[in-house]
C-alpha positions in Angstrom: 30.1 36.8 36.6 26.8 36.7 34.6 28.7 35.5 31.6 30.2 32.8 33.4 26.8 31.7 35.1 25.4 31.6 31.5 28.3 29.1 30.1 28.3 26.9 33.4 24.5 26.5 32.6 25.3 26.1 28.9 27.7 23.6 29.8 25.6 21.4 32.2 22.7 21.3 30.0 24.7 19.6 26.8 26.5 17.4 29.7 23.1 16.5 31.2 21.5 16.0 27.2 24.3 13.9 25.9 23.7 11.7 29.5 20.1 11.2 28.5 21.1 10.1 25.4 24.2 7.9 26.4 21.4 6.4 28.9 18.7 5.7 26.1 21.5 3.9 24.0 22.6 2.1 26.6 19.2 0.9 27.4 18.5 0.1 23.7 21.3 -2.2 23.0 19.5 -4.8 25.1 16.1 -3.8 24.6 16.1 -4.1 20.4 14.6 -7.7 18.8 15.6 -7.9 15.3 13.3 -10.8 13.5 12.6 -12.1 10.2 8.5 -11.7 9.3 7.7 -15.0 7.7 10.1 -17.1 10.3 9.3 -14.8 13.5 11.7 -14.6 16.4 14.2 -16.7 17.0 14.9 -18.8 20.5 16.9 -16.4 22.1 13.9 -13.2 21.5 11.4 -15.5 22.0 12.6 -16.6 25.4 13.6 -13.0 26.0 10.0 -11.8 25.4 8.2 -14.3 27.6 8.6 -12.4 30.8 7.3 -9.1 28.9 4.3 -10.3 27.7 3.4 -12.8 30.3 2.2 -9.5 32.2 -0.8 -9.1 29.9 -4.3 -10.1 28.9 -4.7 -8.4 25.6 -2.0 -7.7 22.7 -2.9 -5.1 20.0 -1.0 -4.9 17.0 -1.4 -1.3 15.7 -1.8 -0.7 11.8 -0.7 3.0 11.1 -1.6 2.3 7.0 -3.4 -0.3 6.4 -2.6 -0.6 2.0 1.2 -1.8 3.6 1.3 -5.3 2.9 3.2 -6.3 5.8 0.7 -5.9 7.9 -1.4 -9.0 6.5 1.7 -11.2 7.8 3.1 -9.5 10.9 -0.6 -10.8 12.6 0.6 -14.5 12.0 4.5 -13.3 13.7 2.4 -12.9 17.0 -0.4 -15.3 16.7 2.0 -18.3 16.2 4.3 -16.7 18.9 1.3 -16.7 21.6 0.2 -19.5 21.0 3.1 -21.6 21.3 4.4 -19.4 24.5 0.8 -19.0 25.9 -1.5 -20.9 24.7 -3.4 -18.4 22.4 -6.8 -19.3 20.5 -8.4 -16.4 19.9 -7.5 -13.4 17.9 -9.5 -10.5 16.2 -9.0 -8.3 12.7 -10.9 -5.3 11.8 -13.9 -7.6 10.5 -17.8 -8.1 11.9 -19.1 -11.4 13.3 -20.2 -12.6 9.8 -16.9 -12.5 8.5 -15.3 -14.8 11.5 -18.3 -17.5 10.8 -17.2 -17.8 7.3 -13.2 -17.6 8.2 -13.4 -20.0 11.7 -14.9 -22.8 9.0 -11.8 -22.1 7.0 -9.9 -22.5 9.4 -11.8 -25.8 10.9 -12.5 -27.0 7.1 -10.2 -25.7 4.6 -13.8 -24.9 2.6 -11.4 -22.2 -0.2 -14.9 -21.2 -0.8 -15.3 -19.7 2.8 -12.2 -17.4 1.7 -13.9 -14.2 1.6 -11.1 -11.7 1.6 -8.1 -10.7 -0.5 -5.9 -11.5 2.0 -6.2 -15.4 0.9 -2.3 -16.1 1.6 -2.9 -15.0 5.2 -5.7 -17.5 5.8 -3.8 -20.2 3.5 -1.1 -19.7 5.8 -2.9 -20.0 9.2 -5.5 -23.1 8.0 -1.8 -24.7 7.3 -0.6 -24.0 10.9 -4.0 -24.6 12.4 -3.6 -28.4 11.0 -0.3 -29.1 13.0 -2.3 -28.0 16.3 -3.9 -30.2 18.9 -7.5 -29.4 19.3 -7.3 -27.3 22.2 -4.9 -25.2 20.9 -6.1 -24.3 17.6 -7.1 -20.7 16.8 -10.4 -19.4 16.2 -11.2 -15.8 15.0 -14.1 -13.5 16.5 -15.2 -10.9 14.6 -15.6 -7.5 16.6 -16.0 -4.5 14.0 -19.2 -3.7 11.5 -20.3 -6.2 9.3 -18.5 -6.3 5.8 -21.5 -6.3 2.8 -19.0 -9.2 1.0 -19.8 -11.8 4.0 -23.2 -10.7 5.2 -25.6 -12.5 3.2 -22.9 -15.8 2.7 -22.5 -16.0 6.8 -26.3 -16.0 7.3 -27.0 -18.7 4.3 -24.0 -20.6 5.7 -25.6 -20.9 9.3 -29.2 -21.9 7.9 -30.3 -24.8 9.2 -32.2 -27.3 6.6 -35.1 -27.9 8.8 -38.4 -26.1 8.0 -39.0 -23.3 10.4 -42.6 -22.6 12.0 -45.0 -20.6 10.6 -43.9 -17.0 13.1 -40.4 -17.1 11.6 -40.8 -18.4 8.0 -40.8 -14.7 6.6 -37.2 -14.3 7.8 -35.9 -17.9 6.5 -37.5 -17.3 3.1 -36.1 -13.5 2.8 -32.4 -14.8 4.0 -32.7 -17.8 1.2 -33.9 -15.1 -1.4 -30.9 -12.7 -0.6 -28.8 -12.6 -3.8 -25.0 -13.4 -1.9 -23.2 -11.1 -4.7 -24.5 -8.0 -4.0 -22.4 -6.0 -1.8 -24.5 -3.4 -1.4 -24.7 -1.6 1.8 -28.2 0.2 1.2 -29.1 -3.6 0.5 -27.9 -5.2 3.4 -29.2 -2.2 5.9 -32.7 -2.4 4.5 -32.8 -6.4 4.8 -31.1 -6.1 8.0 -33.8 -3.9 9.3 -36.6 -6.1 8.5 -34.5 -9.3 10.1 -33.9 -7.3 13.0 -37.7 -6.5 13.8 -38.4 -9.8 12.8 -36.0 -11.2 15.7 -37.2 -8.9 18.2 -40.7 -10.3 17.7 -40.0 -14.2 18.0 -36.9 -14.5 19.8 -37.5 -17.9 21.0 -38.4 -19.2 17.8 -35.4 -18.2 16.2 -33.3 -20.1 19.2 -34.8 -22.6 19.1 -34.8 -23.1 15.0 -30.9 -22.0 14.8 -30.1 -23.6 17.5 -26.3 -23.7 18.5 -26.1 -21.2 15.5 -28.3 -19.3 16.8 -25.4 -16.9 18.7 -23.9 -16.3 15.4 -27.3 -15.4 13.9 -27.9 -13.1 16.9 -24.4 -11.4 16.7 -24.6 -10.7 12.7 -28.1 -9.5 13.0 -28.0 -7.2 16.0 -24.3 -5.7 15.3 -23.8 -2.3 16.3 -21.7 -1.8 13.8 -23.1 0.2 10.6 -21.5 0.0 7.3 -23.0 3.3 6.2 -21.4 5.2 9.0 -18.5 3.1 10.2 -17.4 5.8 12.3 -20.5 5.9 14.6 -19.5 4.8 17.7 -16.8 2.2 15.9 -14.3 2.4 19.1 -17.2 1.9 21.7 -19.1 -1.2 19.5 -15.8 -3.1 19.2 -14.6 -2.6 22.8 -18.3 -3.6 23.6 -18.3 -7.0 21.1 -14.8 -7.9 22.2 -15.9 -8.0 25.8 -18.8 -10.0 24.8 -17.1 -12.3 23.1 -14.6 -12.8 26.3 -17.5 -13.6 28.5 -18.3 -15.9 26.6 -14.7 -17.8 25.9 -13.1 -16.4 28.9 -9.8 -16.8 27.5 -5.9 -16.2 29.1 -4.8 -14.0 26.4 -6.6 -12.2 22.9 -4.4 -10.9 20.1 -5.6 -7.8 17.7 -5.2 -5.9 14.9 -6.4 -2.4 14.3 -5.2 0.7 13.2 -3.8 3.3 15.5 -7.4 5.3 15.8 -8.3 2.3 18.2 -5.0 1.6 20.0 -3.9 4.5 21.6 -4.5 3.9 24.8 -4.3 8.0 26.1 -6.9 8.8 24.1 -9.9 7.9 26.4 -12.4 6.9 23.4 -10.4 4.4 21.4 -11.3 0.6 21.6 -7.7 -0.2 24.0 -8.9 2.4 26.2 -12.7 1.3 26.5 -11.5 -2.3 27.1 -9.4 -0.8 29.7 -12.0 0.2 31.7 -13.0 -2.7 32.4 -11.4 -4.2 35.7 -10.4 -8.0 33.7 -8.1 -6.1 31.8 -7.3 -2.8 33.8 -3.8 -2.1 32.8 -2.8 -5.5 31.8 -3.4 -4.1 27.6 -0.2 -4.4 25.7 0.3 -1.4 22.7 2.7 -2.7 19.8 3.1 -0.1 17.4 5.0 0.0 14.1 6.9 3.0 12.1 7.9 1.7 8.3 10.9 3.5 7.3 11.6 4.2 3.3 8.8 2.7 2.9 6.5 3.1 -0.8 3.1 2.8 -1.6 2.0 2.8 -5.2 5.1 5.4 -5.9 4.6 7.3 -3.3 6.2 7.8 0.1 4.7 6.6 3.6 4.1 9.0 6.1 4.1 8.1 9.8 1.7 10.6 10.8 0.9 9.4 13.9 4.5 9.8 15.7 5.3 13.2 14.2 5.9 14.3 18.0 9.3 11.5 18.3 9.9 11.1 14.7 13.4 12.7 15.3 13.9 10.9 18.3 12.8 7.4 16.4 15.2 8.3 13.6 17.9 9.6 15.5 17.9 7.3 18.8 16.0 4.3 16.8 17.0 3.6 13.3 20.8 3.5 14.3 20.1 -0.4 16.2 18.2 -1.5 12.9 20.4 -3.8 11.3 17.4 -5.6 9.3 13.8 -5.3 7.9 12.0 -5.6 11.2 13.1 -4.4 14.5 11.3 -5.1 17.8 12.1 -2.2 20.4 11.0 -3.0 24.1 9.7 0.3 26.2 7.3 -1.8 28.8 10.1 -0.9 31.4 8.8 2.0 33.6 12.1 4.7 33.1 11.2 8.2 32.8 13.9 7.9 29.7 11.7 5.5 27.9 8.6 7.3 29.0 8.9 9.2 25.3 8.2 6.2 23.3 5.9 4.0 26.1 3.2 7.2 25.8 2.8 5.9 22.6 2.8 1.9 23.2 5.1 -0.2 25.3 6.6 -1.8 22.4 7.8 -0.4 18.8 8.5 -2.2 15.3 10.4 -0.4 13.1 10.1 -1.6 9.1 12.0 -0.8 6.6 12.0 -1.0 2.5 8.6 -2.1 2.7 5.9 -1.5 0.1 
């Protein structure tokens, strides 16, 4: 009797397991996207996808290692996507506010020397795209994270006006025009940032007043948070805190992000998506999109997906099978305790493959 007790329960657990995963597949075949990185999704995804994302406020693209170079064009998938499908303008990197000065006159100019970054083909790209837009549409960037020693001292030149100033703030304007733009120094840029910062404090009106419709950008760059000798000090609260600065002032329908998975997750009570969360404009209405790269190689050497250790078998074994190209777009936003494995992590899931 005991014996057969133990096989009828062996027997309904593999019957109840291969259910679960009969379910999961069935639920994958029409919840998988393949699409194509430098064309993005096609008409029959991107109609598909409308319904799913029209539910939120905020989409964060998720970099688990930032040296793979698909993640400097996977942004521009999305950002063209939203924007055509709902009217996106505004969109954030891991970059401070002196960074988006220099990149939104890119972007409004095609200035090549406001192209700060290495990442010149992603800019090249968007300026090109940016041209084809009507004026209400076109994209802007806001910079939300420390600021970067490359752009410091070129944002703030940039945004001096050519007016004298009066006498109170004359020893800021003269120390910004003697700044020497190619040292990227952080020591450098903390110890003239101090003295700007005291300066500020002490003749606020002033400083409006002489920067004038600049003087927002001046204000942002000089009093960021952010510190780039200890980027890790409070990083998740001072971009959560920027971004929503930066929505009161624009107010938009819809942001789009990326940043890598220390500042997505949205379980983890003391990342950016979380912080943002809070707050009751965009109270559950954050989407996650995470990504897994499959054989993928870095300078000779392997990637590790670190971060989904816990469903890597499942991801390989329940995941991988529906992959048919590079880039594959799985959809968990569904609430289904089967999907509930994968949606802890982020409602949605790219898989990569062969990348580098």
């Amino acid at each position: 009797m005991t014996k057969l007790f133990f096989l009828t329960n062996i027997f309904l657990f593999l019957t109840l397991t291969t259910l679960a995963q009969g379910n999961i597949t069935e639920y994958l075949k029409s919840h998988n996207y393949s699409f194509d990185i430098d064309k993005g999704f096609d008409q029959i995804t991107s109609e598909s996808l409308k319904p799913k994302f029209s539910q939120y406020k905020l989409i964060l693209q998720s970099e688990a290692i930032h040296t793979l170079n698909f993640y400097k064009r996977l942004p521009i998938v999305w950002i063209k996507y939203l924007n055509i499908n709902f009217g996106l303008t505004h969109f954030f990197l891991e970059w401070g506010h002196a960074t988006d000065v220099l990149a939104n006159n890119y972007l409004r100019t095609g200035d090549s020397s406001s192209l700060f970054t290495k990442d010149k083909e992603f800019w090249r790209t968007l300026f090109a795209y940016n041209l084809t837009l009507q004026q209400n549409m076109k994209l802007h960037y806001l910079g939300v994270d420390f600021e970067r020693n490359r752009t410091y001292i070129k944002a703030l030149k940039f945004i001096l006006p050519k007016t004298a100033p009066v006498k109170n703030i004359k020893p800021s304007i003269e120390l910004i025009k003697s700044m020497n733009d190619s040292i990227a120094n952080c020591k450098y840029i903390l110890t003239i940032n101090k003295k700007l910062t005291a300066l500020l404090k002490n003749s606020k009106e002033e400083f409006e007043e002489y920067f004038g419709e600049s003087y927002i950008d001046y204000e942002r760059i000089i009093l960021n948070r952010g510190n780039c000798n200890d980027v890790s000090k409070d990083r998740n609260g001072n971009m959560a805190k920027t971004f929503l600065s930066f929505d009161k002032q624009y107010n938009s329908e819809v942001y789009y992000g990326e940043l890598g998975m220390a500042h997505t997750s949205l379980n983890n009570k003391l990342t950016t998506a979380s912080i943002i969360n809070k707050s009751d404009k965009f109270k559950n209405k954050i989407c996650i999109i995470n990504a897994y790269c499959y054989n993928c190689v870095v300078q000779n050497k392997e990637i590790k997906n670190e971060y989904f250790n816990k469903i890597e078998k499942d991801i390989l074994q329940n995941l991988l099978p529906f992959c048919k190209t590079d880039f594959t777009l799985f959809d968990f936003s569904e609430d289904l305790e089967m999907t509930r494995l994968y949606s802890d992590f982020g409602q949605f899931l790219i898989i990569a493959k062969n990348q580098n």
